[in-house]
C-alpha positions as CSV (number, residue, x, y, z in Angstrom):
1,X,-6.0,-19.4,-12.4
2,X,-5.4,-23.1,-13.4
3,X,-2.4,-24.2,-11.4
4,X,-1.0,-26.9,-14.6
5,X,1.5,-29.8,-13.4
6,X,4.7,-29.5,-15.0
7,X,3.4,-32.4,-18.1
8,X,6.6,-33.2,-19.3
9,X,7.8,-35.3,-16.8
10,X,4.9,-37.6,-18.0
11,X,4.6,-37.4,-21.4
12,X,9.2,-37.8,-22.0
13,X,11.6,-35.6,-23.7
14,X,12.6,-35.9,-27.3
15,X,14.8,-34.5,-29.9
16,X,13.4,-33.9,-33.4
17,X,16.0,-32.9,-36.4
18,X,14.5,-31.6,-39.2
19,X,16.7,-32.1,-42.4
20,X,14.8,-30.0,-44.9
21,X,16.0,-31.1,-48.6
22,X,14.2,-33.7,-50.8
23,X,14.8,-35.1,-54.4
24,X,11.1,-33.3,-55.6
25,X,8.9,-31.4,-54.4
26,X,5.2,-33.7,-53.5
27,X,2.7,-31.6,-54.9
28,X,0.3,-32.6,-51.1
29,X,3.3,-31.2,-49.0
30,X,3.1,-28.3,-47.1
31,X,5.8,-29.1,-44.8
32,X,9.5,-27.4,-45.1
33,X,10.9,-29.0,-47.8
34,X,13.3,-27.4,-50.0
35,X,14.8,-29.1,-53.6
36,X,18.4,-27.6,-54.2
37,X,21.3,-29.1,-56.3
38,X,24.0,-29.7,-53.8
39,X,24.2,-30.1,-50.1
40,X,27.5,-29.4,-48.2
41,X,26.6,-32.2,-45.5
42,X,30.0,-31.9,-43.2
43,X,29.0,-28.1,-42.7
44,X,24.9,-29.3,-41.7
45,X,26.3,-31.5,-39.0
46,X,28.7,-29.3,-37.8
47,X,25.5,-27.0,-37.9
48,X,23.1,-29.9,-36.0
49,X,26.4,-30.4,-33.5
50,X,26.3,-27.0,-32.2
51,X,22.5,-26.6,-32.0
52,X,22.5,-29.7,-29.4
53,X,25.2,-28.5,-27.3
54,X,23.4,-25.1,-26.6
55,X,19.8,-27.5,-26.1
56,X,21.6,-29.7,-24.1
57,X,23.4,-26.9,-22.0
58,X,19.6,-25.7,-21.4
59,X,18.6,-29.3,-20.3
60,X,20.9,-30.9,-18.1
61,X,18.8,-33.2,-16.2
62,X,17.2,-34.7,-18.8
63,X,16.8,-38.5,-20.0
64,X,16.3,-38.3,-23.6
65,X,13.6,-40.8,-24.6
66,X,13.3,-40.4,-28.3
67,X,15.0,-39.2,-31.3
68,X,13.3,-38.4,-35.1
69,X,14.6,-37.4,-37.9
70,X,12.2,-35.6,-39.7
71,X,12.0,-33.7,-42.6
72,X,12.0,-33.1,-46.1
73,X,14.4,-36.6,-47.2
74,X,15.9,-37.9,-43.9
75,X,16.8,-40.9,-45.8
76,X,19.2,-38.5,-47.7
77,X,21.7,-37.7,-45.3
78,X,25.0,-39.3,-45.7
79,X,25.8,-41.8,-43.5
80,X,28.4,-39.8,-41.5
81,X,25.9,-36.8,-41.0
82,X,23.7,-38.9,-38.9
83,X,26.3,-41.3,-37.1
84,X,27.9,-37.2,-36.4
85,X,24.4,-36.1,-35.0
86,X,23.6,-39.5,-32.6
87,X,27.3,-39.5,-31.3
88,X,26.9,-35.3,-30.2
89,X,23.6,-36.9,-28.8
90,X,25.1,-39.5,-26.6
91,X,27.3,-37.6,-25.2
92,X,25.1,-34.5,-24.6
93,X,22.2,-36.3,-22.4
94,X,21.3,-39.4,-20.6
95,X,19.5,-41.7,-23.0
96,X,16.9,-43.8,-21.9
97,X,17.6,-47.6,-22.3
98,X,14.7,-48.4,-24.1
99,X,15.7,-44.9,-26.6
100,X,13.8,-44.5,-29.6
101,X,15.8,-43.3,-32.9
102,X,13.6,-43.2,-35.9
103,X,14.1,-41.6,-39.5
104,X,11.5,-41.3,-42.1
105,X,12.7,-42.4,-45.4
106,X,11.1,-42.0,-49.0
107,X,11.7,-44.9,-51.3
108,X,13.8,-43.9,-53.4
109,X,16.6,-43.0,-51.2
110,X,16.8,-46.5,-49.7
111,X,19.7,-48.7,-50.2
112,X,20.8,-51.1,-48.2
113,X,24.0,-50.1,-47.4
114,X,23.2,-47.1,-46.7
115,X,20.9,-48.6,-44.1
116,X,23.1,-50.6,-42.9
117,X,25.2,-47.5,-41.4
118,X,22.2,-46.0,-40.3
119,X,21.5,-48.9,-38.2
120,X,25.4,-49.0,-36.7
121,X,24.9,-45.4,-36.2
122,X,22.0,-45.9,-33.8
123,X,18.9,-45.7,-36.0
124,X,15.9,-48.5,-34.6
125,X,13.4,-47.2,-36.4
126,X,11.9,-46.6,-39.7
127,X,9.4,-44.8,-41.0
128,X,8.5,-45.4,-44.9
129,X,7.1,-43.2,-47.0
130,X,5.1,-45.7,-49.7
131,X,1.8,-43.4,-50.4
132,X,0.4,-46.0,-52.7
133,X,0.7,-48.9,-53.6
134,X,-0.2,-48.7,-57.7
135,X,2.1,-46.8,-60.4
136,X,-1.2,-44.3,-61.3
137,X,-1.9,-43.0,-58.1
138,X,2.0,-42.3,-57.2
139,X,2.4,-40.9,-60.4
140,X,-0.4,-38.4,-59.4
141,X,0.8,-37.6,-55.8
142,X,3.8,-36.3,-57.2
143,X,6.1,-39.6,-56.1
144,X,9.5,-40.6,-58.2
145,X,9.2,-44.2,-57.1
146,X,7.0,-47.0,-57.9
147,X,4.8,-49.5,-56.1
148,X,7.3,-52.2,-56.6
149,X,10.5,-50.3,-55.2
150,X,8.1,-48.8,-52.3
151,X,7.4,-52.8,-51.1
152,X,11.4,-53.5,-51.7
153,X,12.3,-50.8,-49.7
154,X,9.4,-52.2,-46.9
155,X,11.5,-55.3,-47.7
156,X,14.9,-53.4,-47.2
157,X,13.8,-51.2,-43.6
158,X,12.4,-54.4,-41.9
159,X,15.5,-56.7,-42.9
160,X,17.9,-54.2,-41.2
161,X,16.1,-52.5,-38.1
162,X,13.9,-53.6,-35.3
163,X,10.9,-51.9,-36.2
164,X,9.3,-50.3,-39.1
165,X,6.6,-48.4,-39.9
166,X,5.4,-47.1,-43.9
167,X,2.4,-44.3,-44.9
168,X,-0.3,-44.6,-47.0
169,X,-2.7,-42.2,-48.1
170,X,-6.3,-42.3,-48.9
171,X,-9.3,-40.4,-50.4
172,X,-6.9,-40.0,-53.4
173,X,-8.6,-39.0,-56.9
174,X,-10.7,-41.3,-58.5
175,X,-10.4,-43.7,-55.7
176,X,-13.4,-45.6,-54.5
177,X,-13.9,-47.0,-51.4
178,X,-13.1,-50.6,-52.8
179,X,-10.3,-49.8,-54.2
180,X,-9.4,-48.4,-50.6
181,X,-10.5,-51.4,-49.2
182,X,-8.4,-53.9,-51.6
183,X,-5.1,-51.6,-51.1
184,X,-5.8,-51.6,-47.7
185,X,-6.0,-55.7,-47.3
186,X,-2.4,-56.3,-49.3
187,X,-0.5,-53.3,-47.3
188,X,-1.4,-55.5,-44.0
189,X,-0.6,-58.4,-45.9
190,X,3.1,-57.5,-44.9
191,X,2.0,-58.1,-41.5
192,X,3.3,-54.3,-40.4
193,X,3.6,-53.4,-36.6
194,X,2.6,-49.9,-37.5
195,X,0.7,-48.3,-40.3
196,X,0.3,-44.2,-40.4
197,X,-3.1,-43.7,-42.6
198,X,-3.5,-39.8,-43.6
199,X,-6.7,-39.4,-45.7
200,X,-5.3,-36.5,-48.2
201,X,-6.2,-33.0,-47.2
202,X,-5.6,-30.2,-49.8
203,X,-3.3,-27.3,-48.0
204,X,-3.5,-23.5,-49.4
205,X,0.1,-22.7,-51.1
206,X,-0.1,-26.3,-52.1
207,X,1.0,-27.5,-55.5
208,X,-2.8,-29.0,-54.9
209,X,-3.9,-26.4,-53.4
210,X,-3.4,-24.2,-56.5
211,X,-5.2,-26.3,-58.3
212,X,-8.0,-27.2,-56.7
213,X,-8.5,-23.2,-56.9
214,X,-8.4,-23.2,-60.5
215,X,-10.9,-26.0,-60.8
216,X,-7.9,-28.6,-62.4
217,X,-8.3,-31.3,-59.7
218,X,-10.5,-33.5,-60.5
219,X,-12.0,-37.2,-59.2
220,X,-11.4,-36.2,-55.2
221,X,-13.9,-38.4,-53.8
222,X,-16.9,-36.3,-52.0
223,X,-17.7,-36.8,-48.1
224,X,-19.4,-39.7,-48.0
225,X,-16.9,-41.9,-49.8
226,X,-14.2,-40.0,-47.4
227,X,-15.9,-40.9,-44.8
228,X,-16.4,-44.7,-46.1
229,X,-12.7,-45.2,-46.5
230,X,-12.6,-43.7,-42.8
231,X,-14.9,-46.4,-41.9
232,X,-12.9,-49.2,-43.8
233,X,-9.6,-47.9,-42.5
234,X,-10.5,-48.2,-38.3
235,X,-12.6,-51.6,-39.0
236,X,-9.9,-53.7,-41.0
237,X,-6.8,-52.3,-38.4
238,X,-8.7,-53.6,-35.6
239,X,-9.1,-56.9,-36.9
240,X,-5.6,-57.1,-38.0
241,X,-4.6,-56.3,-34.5
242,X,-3.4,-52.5,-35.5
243,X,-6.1,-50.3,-33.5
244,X,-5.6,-46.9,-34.1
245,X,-4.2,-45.7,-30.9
246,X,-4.2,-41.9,-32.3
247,X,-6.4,-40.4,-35.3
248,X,-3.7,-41.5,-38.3
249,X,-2.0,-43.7,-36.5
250,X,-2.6,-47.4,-36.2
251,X,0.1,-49.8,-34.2
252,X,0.0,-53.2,-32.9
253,X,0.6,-53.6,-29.1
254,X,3.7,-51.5,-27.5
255,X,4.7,-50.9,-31.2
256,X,3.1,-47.1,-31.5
257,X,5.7,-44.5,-31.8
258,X,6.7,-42.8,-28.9
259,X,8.3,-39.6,-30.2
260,X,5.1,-39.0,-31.8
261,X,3.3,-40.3,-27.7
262,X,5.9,-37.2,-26.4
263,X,3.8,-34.5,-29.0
264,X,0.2,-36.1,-28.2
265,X,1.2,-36.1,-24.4
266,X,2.6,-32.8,-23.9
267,X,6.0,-34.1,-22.9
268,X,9.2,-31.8,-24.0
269,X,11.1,-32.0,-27.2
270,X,14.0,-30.3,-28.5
271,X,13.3,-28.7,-32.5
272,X,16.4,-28.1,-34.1
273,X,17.0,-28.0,-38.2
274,X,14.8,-25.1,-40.2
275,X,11.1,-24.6,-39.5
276,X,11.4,-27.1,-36.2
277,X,9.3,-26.5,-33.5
278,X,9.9,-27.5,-29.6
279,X,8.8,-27.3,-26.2
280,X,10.7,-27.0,-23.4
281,X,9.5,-26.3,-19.5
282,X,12.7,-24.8,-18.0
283,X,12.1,-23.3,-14.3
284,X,8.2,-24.2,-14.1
285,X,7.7,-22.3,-17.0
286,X,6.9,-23.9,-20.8
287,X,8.6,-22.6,-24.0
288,X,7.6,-22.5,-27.7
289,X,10.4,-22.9,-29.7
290,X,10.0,-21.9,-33.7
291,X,13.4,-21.7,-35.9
292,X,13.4,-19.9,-39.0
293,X,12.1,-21.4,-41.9
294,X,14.9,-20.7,-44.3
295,X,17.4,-23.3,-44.9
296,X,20.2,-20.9,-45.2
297,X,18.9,-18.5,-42.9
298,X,18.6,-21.2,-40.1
299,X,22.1,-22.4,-41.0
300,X,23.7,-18.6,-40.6
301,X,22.0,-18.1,-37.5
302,X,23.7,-21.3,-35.5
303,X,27.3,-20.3,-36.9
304,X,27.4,-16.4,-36.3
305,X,25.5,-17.6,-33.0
306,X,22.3,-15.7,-33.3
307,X,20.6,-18.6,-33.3
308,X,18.7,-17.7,-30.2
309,X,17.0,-15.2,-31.8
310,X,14.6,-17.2,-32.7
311,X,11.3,-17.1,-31.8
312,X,11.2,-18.1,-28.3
313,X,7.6,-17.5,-26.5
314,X,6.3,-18.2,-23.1
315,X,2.6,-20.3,-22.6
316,X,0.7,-19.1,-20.3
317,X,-1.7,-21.7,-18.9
318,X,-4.7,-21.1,-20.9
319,X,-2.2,-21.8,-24.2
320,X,-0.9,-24.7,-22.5
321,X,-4.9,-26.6,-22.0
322,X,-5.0,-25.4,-25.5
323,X,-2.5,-27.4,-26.7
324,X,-3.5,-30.3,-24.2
325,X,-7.2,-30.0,-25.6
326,X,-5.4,-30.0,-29.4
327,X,-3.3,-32.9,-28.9
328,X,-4.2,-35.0,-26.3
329,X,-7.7,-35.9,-27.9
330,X,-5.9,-37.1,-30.9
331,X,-5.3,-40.1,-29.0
332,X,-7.4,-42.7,-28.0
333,X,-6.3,-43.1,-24.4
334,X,-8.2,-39.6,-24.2
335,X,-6.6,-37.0,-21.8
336,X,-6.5,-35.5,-18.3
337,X,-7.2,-32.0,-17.7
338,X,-7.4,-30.1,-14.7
339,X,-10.7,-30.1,-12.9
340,X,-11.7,-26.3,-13.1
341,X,-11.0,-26.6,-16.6
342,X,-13.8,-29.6,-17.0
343,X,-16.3,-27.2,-14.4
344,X,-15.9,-24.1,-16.9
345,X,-16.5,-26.0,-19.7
346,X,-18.6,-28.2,-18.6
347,X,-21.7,-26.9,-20.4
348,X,-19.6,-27.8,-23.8
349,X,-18.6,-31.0,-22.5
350,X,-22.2,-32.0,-21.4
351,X,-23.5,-31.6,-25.4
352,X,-20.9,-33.5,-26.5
353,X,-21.5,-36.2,-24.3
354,X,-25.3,-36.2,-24.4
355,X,-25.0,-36.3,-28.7
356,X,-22.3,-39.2,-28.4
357,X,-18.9,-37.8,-29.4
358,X,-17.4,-37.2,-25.9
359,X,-17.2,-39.8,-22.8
360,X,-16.1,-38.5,-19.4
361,X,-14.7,-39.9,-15.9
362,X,-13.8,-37.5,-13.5
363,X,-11.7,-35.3,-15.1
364,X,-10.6,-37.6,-18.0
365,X,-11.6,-36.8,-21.4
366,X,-12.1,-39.5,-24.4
367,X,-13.2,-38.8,-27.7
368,X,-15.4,-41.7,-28.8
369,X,-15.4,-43.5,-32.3
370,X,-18.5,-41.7,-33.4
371,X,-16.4,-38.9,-32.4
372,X,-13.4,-39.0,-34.5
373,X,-14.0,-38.5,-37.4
374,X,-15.6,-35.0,-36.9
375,X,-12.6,-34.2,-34.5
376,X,-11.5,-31.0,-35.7
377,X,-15.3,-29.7,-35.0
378,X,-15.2,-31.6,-31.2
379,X,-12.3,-29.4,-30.8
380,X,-13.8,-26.1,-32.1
381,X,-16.5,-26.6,-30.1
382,X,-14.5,-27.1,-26.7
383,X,-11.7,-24.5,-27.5
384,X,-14.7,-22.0,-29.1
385,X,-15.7,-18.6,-27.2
């Protein structure tokens, strides 16, 4: 058996609260996001208080590195809700001094006031949700704000907190790969220190995803042009000095995010909020964590005190290279696995390296540019039978 180090101690500990409400539901998003008509906020912090006392109860030792609020509509929460959340955190674990806080943000939630609070609260970092940048293609992504109000909230984040990142996404319909290109150009314009490019994937239970079934969406671009804008996307980032340092995700130096480093890394994070997912490695031994998906399920279980009835797993070490394998080839630093894992599979790793997808040194593996844009299959092939 593969004897695995104890990761997290390398890759950092994090927090991530998931706040699970938005204005409208995008009709791309298969994440937990819920649309309701009124949210009692004092009784969801009061919730997100006692969830980090039992976390923090279970990690004692810890210096927290990173916090993200994630969601749904972070940028929703009332002021007090998040200034109640980072004052529990504080006080419940040692905070590293160079801490990350960030909060994504659609839009049409910004204001600057209420930006204002999030930054005397403890926020440092944003994360914008912009899309597009013209009025047809947000219209047709499901999004309630324009392209102007998405560059004067960009305007807004980066006037208030130290750093800022926004989203874009490509491979939309009836988008060429010059339109791409030209959309591309004027969001670096802005001169951003990060930039997370997601080329749009259709997800089954999908507002998309139903339609793509019934043959009613049209113009998606076929997989040459995808793979064009691919091209365009990692060639005009690393002229502009934002490499991709991870598939998506493009940053200039010592500006990528780290809570997202803590996933791709196999460090440890706390999930709390519906639907979150964690990791913990308590005693030697490393935890899945999954809450349950329902808002007001989730919210019963952490004030009758069941909450630890949630799905709570142990990885054995074949599930734990599996999610080193998954994530850690994401990035392009590449990853370092244990040496009987490279010997057992070397046979796999050989082909890849021989057809020009895979580069190895000693025991480190990198996926190369040729490589990643057929990751998903690299990864099939490693992880296969």
């Amino acid at each position: 058996m593969v004897v695995l180090p104890e990761a997290w101690r390398d890759g950092g500990f994090g927090l991530y609260v998931h706040w699970p409400f938005c204005q409208a539901k995008c009709p791309y998003c298969d994440f937990n996001s819920h649309v309701v008509a009124s949210i009692d906020q004092s009784r969801w912090a009061a919730a997100f208080e006692s969830e980090i006392d039992r976390l923090a109860a279970m990690t004692p030792d810890r210096v927290l590195n990173s916090v993200f609020f994630g969601g749904g509509t972070p940028s929703l929460m009332d002021v007090e809700t998040i200034d109640r959340i980072l004052n529990r955190v504080r006080n419940s674990w040692r905070l590293a001094n160079d801490i990350e806080v960030t909060l994504e943000a659609n839009p049409t939630s910004i204001e600057a006031g209420r930006f204002a609070g999030y930054q005397k609260a403890g926020v440092n970092r944003v994360s914008v949700g912009v899309q597009a940048l013209n009025d047809r293609d947000l219209k047709s992504l499901g999004r309630l704000h324009s392209a102007t109000e998405a560059l004067e909230a960009v305007d807004i984040a980066r006037s208030t907190f130290e750093r800022v990142s926004f989203d874009l996404i490509y491979a939309r319909q009836n988008q060429t790969a010059e339109q791409w290109q030209a959309e591309l150009d004027r969001a670096l314009s802005f001169d951003p220190d990060h930039l997370s490019l997601y080329q749009l994937t259709i997800e089954d239970g999908t507002a998309f995803g139903d339609r793509l079934k019934r043959g009613l969406l049209k113009g998606l671009p076929n997989e040459d042009v995808g793979a064009d804008m691919w091209d365009i996307t990692q060639t005009t980032c690393e002229n502009a000095g934002l490499p991709a340092y991870e598939v998506s995700n493009h940053a200039k130096r010592d500006q990528e995010s780290r809570h997202n480093l803590i996933y791709w890394r196999s460090g440890d994070w706390a999930g709390i909020g519906p639907g979150a997912h964690g990791r913990l490695t308590l005693d030697g031994v490393r935890y899945e964590t999954v809450c349950a998906k329902s808002p007001g399920i989730w919210i019963e279980h952490v004030e009758t005190g069941t909450i630890s009835r949630n799905f709570t797993s142990s990885l054995n070490n074949s599930d734990v290279i599996e999610e080193r394998v998954l994530m850690g080839l994401r990035m392009a630093e590449g990853i370092e696995l244990p040496s009987s894992w490279i010997s057992e599979n070397s046979l796999k790793i050989n082909y890849l390296v021989e057809i020009g997808h895979l580069e190895i040194e000693g025991a480190h593996l990198t996926v190369t540019q040729s490589g990643r844009p057929v990751l998903n299959a690299l990864i099939a092939h490693l992880l296969g039978s």
